[in-house]
TORVEX-210359 format. One record per atom (N, C-alpha, C): atom name; chain; residue number from 1; x, y, z. Coordinates in steps of 0.05 Angstrom, whole numbers, plus 32768, in hexadecimal, padded with zeros to 4 digits. Atoms other than C-alpha are relative to their C-alpha. Layout:
REM TORVEX-210359
CA, A, NUM, X, Y, Z
...
END
This chain:
REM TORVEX-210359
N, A, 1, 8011, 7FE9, 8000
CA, A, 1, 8000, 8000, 8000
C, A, 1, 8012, 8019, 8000
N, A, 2, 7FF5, 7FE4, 7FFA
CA, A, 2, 801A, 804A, 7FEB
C, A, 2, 7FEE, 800E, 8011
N, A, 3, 8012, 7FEE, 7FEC
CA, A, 3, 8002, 807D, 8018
C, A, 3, 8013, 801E, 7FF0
N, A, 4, 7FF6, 7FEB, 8010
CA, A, 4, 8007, 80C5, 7FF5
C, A, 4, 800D, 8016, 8018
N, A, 5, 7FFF, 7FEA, 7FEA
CA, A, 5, 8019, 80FC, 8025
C, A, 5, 7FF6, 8005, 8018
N, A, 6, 8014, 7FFA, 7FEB
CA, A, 6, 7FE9, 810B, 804B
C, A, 6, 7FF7, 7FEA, 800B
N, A, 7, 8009, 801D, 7FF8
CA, A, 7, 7FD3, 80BD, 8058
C, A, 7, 801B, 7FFE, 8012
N, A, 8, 7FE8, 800A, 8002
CA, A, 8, 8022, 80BB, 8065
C, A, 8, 7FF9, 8014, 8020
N, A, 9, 800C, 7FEE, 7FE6
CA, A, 9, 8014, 80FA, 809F
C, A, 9, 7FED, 7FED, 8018
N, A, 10, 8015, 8012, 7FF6
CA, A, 10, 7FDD, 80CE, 80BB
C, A, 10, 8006, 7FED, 8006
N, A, 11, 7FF0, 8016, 7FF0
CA, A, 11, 8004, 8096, 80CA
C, A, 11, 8010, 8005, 800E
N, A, 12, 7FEE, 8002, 7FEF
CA, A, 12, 8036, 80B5, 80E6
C, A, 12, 7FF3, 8010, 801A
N, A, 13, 8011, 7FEF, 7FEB
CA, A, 13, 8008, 80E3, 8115
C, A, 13, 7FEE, 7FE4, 8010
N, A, 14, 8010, 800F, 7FEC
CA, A, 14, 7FE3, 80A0, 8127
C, A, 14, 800E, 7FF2, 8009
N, A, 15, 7FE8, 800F, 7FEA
CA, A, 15, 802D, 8077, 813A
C, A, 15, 8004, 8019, 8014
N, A, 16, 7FFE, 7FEF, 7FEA
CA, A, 16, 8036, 80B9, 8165
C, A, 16, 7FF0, 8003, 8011
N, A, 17, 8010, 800C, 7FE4
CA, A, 17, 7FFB, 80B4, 818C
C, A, 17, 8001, 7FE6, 8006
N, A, 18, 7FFC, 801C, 7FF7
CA, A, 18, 8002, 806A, 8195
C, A, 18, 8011, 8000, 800A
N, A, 19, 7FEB, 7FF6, 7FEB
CA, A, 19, 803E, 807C, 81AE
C, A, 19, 8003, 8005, 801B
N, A, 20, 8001, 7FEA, 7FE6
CA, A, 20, 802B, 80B2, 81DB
C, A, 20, 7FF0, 7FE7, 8017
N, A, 21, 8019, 8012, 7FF4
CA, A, 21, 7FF0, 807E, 81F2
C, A, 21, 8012, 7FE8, 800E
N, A, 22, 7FF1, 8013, 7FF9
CA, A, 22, 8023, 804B, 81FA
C, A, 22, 8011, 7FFD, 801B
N, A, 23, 7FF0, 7FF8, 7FF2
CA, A, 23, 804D, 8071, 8220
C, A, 23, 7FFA, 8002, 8019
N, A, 24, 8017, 7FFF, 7FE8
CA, A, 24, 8015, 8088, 8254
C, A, 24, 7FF6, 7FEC, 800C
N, A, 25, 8001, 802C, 7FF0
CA, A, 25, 800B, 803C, 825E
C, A, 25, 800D, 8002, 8010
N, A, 26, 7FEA, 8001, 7FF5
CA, A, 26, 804A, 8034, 8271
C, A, 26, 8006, 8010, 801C
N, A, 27, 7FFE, 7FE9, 7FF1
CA, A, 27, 804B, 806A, 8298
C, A, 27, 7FED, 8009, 801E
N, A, 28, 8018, 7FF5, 7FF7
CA, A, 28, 800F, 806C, 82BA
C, A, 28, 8000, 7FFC, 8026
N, A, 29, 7FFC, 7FFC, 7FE0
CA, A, 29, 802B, 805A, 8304
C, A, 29, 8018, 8015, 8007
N, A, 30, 7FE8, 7FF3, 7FF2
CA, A, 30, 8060, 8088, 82FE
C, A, 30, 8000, 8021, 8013
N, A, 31, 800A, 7FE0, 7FFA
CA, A, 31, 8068, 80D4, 830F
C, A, 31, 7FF1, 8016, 7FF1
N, A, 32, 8017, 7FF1, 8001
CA, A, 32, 803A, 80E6, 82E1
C, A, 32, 7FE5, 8000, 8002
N, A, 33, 801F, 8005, 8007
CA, A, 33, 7FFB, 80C7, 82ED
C, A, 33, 8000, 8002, 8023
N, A, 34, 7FFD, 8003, 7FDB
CA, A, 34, 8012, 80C6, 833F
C, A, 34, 7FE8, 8010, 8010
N, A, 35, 801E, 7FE9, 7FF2
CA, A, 35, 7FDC, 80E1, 836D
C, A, 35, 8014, 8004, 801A
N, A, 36, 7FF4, 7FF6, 7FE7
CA, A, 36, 7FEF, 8110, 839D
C, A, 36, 8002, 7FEE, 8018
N, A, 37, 8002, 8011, 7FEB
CA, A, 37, 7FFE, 80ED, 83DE
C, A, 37, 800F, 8014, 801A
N, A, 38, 7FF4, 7FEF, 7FE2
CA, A, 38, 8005, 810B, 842A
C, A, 38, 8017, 7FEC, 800C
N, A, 39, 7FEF, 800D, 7FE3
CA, A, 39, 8042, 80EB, 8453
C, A, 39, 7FEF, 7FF6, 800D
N, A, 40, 800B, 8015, 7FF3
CA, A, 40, 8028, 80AD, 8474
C, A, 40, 800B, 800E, 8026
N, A, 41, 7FF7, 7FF8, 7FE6
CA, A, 41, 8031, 80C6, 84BF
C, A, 41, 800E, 7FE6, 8013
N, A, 42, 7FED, 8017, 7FF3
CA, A, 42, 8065, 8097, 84EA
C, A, 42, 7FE4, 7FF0, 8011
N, A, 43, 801D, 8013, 7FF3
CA, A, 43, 802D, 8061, 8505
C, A, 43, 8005, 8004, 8024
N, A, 44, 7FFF, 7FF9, 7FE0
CA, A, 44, 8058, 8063, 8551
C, A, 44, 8000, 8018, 8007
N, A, 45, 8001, 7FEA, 7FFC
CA, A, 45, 8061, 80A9, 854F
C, A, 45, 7FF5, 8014, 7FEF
N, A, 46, 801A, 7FF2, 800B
CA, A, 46, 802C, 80D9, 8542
C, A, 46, 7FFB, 801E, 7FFD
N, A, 47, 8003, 7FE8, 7FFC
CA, A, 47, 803E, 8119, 8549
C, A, 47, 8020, 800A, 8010
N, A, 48, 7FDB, 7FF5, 7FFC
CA, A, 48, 8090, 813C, 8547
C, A, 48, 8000, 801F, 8004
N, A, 49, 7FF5, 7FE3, 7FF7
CA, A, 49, 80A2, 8180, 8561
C, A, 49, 801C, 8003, 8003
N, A, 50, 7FE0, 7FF1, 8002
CA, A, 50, 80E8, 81A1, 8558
C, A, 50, 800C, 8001, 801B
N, A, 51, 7FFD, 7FFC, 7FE6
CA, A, 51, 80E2, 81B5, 859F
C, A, 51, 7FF9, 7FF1, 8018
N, A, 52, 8004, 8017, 7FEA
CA, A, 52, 80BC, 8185, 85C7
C, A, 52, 8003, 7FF1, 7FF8
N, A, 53, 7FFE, 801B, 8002
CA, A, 53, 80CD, 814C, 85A7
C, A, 53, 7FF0, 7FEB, 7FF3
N, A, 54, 8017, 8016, 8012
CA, A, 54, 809D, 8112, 8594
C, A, 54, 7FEB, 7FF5, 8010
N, A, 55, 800F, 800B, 7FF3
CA, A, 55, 8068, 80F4, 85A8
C, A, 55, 7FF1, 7FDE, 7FEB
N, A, 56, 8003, 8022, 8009
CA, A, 56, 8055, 80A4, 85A5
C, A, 56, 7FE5, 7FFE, 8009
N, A, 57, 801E, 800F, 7FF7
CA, A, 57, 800E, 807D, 85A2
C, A, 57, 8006, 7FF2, 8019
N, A, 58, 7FFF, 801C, 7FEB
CA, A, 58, 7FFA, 8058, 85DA
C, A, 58, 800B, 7FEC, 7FFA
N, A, 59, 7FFA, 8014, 8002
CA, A, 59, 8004, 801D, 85B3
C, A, 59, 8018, 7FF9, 8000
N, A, 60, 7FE8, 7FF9, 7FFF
CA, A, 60, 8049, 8035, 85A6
C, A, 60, 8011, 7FFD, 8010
N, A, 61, 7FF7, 8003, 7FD8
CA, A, 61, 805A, 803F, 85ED
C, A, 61, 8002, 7FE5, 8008
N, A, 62, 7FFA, 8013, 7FF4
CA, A, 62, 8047, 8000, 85FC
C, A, 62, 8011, 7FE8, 7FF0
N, A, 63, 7FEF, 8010, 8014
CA, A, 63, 8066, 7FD4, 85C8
C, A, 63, 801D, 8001, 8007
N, A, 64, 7FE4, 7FF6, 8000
CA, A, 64, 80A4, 7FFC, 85CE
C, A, 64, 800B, 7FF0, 8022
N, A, 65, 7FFF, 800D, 7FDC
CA, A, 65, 80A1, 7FDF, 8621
C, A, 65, 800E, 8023, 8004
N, A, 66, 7FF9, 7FE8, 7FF8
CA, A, 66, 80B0, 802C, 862E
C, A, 66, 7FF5, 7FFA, 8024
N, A, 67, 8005, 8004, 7FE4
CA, A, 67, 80B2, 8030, 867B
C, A, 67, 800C, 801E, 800A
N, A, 68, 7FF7, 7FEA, 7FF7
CA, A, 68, 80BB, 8070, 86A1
C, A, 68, 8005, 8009, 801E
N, A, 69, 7FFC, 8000, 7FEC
CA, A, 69, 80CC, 808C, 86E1
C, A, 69, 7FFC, 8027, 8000
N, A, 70, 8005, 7FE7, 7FF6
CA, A, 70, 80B8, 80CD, 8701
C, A, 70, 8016, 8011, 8009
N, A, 71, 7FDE, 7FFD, 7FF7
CA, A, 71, 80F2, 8101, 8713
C, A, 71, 7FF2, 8015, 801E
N, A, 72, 800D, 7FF2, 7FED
CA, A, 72, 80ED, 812E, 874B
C, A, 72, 8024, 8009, 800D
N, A, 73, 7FEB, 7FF6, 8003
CA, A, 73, 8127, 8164, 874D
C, A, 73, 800E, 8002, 801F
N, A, 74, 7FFA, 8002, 7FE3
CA, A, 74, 812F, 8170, 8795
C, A, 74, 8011, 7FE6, 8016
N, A, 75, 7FF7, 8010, 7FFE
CA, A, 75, 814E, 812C, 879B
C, A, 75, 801D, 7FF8, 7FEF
N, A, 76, 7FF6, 800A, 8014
CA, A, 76, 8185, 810B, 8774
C, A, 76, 7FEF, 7FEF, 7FEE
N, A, 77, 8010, 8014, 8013
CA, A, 77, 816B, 80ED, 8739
C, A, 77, 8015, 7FE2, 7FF8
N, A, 78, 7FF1, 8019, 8005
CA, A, 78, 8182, 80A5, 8731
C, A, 78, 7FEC, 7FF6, 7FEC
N, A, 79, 800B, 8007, 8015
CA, A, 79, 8177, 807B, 86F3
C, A, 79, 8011, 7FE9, 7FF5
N, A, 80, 7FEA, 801A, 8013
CA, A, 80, 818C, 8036, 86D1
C, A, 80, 8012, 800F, 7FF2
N, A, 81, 7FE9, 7FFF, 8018
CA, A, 81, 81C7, 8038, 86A5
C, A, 81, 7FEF, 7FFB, 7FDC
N, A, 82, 8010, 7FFD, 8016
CA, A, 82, 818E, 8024, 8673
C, A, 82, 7FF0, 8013, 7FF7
N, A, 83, 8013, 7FE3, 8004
CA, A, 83, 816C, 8066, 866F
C, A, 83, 8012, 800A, 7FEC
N, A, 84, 7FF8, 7FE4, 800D
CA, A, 84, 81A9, 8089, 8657
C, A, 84, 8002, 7FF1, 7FE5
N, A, 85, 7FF6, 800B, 8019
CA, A, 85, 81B8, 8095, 8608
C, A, 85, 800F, 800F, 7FFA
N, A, 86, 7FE9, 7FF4, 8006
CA, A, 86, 81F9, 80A2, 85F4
C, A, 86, 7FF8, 8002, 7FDB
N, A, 87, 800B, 7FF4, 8026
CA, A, 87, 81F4, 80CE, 85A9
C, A, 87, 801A, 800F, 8004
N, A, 88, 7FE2, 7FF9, 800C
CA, A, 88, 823F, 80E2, 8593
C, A, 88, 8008, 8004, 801F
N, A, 89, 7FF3, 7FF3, 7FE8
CA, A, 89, 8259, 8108, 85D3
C, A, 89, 7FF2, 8001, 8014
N, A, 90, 8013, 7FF7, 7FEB
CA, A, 90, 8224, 8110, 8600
C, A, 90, 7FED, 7FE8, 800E
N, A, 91, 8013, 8013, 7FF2
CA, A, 91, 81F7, 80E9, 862F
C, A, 91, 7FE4, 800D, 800E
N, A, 92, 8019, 7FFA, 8004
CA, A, 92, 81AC, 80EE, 8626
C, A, 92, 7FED, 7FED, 8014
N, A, 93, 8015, 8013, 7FFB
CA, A, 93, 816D, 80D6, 8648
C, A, 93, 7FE2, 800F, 7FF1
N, A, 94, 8015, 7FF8, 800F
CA, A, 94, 8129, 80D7, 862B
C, A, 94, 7FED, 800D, 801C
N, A, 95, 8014, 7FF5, 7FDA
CA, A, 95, 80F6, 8109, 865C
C, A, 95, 7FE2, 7FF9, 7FED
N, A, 96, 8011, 8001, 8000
CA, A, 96, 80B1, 80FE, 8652
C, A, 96, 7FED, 8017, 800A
N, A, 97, 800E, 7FE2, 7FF7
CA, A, 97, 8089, 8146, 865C
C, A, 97, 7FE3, 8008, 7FF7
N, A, 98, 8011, 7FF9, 8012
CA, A, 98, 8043, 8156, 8641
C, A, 98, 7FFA, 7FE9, 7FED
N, A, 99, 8001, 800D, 801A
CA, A, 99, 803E, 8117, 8618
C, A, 99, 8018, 7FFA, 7FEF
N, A, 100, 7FE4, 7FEE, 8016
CA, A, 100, 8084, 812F, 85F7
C, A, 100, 8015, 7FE9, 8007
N, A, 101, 7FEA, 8014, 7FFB
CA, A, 101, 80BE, 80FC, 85F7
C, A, 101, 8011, 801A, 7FF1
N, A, 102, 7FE8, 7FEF, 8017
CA, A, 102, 80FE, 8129, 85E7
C, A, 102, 801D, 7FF9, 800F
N, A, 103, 7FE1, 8009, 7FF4
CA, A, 103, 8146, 8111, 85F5
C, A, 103, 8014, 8019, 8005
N, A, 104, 7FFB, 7FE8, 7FF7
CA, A, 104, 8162, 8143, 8626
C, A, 104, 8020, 7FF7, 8002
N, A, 105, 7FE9, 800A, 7FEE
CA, A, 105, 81AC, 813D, 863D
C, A, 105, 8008, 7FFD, 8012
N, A, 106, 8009, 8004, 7FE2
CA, A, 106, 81BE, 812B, 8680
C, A, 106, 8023, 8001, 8004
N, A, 107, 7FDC, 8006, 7FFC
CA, A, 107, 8205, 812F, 86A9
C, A, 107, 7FFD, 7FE6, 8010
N, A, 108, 7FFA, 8016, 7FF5
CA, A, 108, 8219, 80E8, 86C7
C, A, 108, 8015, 800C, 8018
N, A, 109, 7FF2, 7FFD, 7FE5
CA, A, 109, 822D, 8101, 8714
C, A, 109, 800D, 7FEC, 800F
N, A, 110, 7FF0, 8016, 7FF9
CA, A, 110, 8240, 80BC, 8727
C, A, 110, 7FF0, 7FE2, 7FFD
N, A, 111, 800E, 8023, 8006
CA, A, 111, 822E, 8069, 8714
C, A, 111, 8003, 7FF0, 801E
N, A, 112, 8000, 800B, 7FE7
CA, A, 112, 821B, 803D, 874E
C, A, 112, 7FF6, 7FE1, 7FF4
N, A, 113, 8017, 8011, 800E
CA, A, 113, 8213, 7FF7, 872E
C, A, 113, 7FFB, 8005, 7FE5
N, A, 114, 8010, 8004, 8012
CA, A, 114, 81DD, 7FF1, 8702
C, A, 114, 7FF0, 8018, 7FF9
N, A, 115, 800C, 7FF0, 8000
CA, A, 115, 81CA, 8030, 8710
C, A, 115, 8015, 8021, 7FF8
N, A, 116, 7FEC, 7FE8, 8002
CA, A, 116, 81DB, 807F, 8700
C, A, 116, 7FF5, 801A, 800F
N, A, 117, 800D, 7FEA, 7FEF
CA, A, 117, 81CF, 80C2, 8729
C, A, 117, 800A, 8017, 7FE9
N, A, 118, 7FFF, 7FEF, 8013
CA, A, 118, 81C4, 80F5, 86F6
C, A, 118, 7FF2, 801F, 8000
N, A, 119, 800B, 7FE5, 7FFB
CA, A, 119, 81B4, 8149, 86EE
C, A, 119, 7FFE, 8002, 7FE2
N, A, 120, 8004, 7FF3, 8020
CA, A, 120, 819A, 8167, 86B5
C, A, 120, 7FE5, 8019, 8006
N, A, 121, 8006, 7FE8, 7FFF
CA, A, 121, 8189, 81B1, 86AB
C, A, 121, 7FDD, 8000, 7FF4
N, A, 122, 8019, 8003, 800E
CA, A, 122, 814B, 8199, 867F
C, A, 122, 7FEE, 7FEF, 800F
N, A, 123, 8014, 800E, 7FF5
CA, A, 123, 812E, 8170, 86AC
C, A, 123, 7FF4, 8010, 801F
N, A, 124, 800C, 7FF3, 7FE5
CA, A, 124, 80F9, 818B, 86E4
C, A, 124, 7FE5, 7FF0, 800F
N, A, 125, 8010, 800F, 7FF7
CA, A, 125, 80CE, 816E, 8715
C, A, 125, 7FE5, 8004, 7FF6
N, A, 126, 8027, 8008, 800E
CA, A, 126, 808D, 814D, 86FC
C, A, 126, 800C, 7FF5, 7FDD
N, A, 127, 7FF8, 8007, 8011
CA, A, 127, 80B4, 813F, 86C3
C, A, 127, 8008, 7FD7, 7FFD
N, A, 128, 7FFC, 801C, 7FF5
CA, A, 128, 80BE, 80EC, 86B8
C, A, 128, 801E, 7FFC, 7FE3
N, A, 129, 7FE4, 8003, 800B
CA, A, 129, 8101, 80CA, 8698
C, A, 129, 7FF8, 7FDF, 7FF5
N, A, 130, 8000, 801A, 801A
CA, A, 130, 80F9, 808E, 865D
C, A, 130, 801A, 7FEB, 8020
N, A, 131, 7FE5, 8011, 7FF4
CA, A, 131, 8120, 8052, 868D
C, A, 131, 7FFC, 7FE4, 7FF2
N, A, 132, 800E, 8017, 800E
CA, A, 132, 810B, 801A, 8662
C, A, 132, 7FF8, 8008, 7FE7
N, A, 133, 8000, 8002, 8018
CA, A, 133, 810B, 8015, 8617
C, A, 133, 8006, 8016, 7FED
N, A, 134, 7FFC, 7FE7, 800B
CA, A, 134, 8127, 805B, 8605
C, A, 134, 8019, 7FF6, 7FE2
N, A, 135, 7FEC, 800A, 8018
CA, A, 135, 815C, 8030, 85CC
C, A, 135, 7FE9, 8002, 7FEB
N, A, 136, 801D, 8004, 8016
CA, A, 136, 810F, 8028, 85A8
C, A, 136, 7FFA, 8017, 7FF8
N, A, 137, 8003, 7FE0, 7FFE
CA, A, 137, 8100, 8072, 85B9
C, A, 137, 8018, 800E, 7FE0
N, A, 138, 7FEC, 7FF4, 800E
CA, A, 138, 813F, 8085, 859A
C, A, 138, 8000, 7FF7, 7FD6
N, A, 139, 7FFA, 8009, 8022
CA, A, 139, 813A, 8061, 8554
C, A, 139, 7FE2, 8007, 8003
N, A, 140, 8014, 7FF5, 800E
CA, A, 140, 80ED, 8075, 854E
C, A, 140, 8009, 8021, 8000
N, A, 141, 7FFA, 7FD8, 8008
CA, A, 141, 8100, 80C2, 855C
C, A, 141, 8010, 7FFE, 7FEC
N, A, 142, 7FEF, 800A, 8013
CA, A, 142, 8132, 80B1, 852B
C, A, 142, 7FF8, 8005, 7FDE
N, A, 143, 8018, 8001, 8011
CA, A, 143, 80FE, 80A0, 8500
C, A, 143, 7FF4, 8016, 7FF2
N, A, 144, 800E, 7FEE, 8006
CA, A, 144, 80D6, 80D1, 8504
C, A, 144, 800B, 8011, 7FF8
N, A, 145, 7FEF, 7FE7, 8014
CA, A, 145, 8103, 810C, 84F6
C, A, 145, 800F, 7FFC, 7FEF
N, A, 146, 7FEA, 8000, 8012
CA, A, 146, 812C, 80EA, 84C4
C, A, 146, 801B, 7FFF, 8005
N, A, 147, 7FDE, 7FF8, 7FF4
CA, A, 147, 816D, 80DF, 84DB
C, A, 147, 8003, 7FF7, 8018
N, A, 148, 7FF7, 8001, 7FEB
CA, A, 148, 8199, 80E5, 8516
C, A, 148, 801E, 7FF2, 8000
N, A, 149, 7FDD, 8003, 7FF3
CA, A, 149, 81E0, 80D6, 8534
C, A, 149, 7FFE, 7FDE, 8001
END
């Protein structure tokens, strides 16, 4: 079959949409057919602040075996060796405030044992201290902001 010109146009305009059509197949899960989508929110942690820190589901909490202890400044504060978390140079415990988990720093005044007697400028009475599962704490905060030491 000859095709004159314009027949000759016509074929090639209908392999170019078959093309295009083809292509859009192909295509059709990628980034351009994609539907907007919101950030899936972290399932244990539900809610991140810069300043206070994070906050975890119940279910979270408990899964994680998070366990806490009350502080009360007027005293020495004593605390397992498992509370603290060492991040490059410094030695951290997690406080519990409002809901808020945020990893404060703490000075180590002296080890007794199994245990540690510790000050920290950020911590105030009524305030409570992560002594139990704060390694879990630490890789979901982790998590949640992306990153970390």
């Amino acid at each position: 079959m000859k095709l004159n010109s314009r027949g000759h146009q016509k074929y090639t305009l209908l392999l170019l949409v078959l093309c295009v059509v083809l292509a859009l197949f192909a295509l059709k899960d990628s980034w351009l057919f994609a539907e907007e989508t919101i950030p899936q929110q972290n399932k244990a942690v539900f809610e991140t602040s810069k300043t206070e820190g994070f906050k975890l589901t119940k279910k979270a909490i408990q899964t994680i075996g998070v366990a806490i202890k009350p502080i009360v400044i007027n005293s020495e504060i004593t605390l397992p060796k498992d509370a603290l978390v060492h991040s490059l140079d410094q030695i951290a415990v997690y406080r519990l405030r409002n809901s808020w988990f945020k990893l404060v720093t703490i000075e180590v005044i002296r080890e007794s044992g199994s245990q540690v007697i510790v000050r920290s400028l950020e911590l105030k009475s009524g305030d409570q201290v992560v002594i139990q599962g704060a390694a879990l704490l630490r890789v979901s905060e982790m998590d949640a902001f992306g990153g970390g030491e």
